[in-house]
N, C-alpha and C positions, 0 to 999 in steps of 0.2 A: 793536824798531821805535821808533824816536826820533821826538818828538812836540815841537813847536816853536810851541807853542801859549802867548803868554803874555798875563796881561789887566792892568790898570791903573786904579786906581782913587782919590777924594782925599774925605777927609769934605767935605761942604758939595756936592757934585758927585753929584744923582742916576743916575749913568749907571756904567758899567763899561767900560772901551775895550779891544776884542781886538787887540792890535797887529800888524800885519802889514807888516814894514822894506820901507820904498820906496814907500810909500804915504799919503806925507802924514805918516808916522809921529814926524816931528821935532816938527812944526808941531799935532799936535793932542796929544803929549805936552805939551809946552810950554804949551799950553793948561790940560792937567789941573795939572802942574805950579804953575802963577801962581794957583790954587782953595785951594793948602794953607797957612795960616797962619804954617809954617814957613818959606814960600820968600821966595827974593830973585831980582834978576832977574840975580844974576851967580852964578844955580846951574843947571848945564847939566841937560839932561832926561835927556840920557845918561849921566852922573855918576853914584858908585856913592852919592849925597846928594839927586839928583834921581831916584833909581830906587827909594829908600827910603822919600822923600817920596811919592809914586805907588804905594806899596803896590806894586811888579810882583814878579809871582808865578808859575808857573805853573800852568794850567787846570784841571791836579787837583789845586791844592791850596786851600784856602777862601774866597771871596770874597763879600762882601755882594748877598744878593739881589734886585737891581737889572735894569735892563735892560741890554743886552748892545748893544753898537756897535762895526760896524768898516766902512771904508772898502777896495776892489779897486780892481786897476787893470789894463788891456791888457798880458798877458802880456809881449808883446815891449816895450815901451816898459820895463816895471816891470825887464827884463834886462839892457836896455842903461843904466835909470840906473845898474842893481848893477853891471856892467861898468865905467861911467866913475867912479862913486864908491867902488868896492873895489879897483880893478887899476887904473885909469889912474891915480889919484892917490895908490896904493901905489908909484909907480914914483921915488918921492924918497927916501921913509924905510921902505920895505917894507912887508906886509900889515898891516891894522889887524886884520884875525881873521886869527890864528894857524890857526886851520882849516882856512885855505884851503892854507898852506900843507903843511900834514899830507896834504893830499889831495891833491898835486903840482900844485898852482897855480904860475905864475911870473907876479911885476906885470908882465912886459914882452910875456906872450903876446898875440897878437890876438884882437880878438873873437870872429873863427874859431876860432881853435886852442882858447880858453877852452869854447866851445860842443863841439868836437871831443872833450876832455877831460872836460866836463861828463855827457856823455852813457855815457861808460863807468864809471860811476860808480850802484852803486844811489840811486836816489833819498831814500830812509831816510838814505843817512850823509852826502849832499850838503850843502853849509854853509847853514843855515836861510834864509839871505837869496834864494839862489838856488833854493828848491824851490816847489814848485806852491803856488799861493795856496789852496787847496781842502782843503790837509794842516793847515793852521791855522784855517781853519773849522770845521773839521769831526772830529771825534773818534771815530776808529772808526766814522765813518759817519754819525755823531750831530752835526745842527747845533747850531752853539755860539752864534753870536749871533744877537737879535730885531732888527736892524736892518742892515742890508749896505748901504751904498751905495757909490758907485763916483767917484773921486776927480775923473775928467773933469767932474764935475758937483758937485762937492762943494760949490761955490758957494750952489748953488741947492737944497743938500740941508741944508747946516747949520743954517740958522734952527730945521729941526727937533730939532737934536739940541739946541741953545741951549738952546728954551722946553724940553725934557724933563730937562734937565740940573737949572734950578732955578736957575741961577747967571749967567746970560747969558754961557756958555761962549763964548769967541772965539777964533778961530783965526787967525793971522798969515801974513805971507807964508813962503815956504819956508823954514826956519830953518839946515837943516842944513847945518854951516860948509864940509863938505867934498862941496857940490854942484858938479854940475856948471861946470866956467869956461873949456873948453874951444870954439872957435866953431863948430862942427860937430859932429854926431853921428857915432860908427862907422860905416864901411861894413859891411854885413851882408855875406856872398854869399848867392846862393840854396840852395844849400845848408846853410849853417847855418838859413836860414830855414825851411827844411819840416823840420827837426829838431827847428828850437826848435816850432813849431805841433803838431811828431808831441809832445816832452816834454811840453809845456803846453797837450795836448788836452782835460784836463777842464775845466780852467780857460776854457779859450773856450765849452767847451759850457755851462759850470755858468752863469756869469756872463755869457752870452748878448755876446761879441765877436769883433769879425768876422775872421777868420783873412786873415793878408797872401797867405799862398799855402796853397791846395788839395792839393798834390800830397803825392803819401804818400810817405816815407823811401826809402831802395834797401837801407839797414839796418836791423833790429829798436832798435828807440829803449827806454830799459829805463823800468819802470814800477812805483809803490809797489804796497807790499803792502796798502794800504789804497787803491787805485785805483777808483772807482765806476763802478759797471756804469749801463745804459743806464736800469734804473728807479730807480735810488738817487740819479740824477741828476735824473729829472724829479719824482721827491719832494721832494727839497729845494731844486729850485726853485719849490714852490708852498706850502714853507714857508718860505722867503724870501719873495715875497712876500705870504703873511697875516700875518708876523709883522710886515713894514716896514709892512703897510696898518693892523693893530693901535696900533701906534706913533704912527703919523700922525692916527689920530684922538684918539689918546690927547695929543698934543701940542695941538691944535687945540682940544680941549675944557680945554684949562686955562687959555684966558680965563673959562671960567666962574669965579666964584669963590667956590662952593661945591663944586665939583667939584676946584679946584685944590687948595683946603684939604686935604680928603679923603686926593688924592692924594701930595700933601706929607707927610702925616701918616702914610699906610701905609708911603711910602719914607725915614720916620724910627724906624718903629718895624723896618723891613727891618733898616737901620744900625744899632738898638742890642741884636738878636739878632743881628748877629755878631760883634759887640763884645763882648759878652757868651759866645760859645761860644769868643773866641780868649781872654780870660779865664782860663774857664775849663779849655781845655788848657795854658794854662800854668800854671794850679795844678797840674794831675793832673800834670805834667813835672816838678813840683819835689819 
């Protein structure tokens, strides 16, 4: 079971970012990015120089003991950007993931056909951009980040990640070159639409958004093997919100400043034990 879980992270930069493509993810790398000493602003986030600089890593494997941050967003909207930013704008110079086309994608199918296709496809080997936003929360079941917020609001959500960051983290407008430039969105039909709703059912339930249509498939729609049942869901939605409500105060009290101090200081002594344990695996490797 393939696991598409990766996190991001930059010294000077209290925070850990859970990435999740299509979700702001250009725009709040780039952020992390311009925090590291090394960069310049003509080194892309996506770069294998901007991906190095950002520590990204995947979830099992070591990261500084910080707070955990990621950004959701409305299933269907988050498909149709990966639609016009992977297949309509593949249709010049072909796929930018190879992936897709291993799994018999073609740039020129329709949004239909793509969703038609997508669907017969276990979800586990489906190309990471396209799978449920809940499979990268969540680890075997196990919430992974202390902070979710959802990009429709991101606005009005950031100030808190700013002040917890420690560095007046800021985030830019949409960065990604190969956004959308097209003047109109896809037509959906209704039937890909209760497809996409049947595929992208946890995700509406987890992360509490409203479904375009009600109606249930006329075919079995396939489903991960790590798929959460009806109490796994309302668990981790009420550790989602203690841990955002945690957060939130914890941001809010670092005008104090003796509490800020504190807090600065636990999240440098966090930084320089794991600095110290990647150290020392790479002694024991030599």
């Amino acid at each position: 079971m393939q696991q598409h879980s990766f996190v991001k992270f930059v010294d000077n930069v209290d925070l850990v970012y859970l990435s999740v493509p299509k979700v702001a993810s250009s725009s709040i790398s780039h952020a992390m990015l311009m925090q590291s000493k090394f960069s310049t602003s003509e080194i892309g986030e996506h770069s294998e120089l901007g991906k190095a600089l950002t520590n990204r890593r995947p979830i099992d494997l070591r990261y500084p003991k910080l707070p955990v941050f990621t950004f959701v967003r409305h299933p269907v909207d988050k498909f149709v950007s990966y639609f016009n930013n992977k297949f309509i704008q593949a249709r010049k110079s072909g796929f930018e993931l190879i992936h897709l086309k291993q799994l018999g994608f073609d740039p020129f199918m329709s949004i239909d056909e793509v969703v038609e296709h997508m669907i017969t496809i276990p979800v586990e080997d489906m190309e990471h951009h396209g799978q449920p936003q809940f499979r990268i929360l969540c680890n075997s079941g196990v919430l992974i980040p202390d902070f979710v917020g959802k990009v429709e609001t991101i606005q009005l959500e950031w100030p808190i990640i700013s002040n917890l960051s420690g560095c007046s983290l800021q985030i830019q407008r949409q960065r990604n070159s190969s956004s959308v430039k097209t003047n109109k969105s896809p037509i959906i039909s209704t039937h890909s639409l209760i497809n996409l709703c049947a595929y992208y059912e946890t995700d509406f339930e987890l992360f509490n958004y409203e479904r375009p249509i009600s109606v249930a498939p006329s075919s079995p729609i396939p489903k991960a093997k790590d798929e959460l049942d009806r109490k796994s869901i309302i668990n981790i939605q009420i550790q989602i919100a203690q841990r955002k409500n945690q957060l939130i105060t914890i941001a809010n009290s670092l005008t104090d400043q003796p509490y800020s101090e504190n807090y600065r200081k636990s999240m440098k002594q966090n930084w320089n034990d794991f600095i110290i344990k990647e150290y020392r695996d790479r002694l024991a490797s030599t």
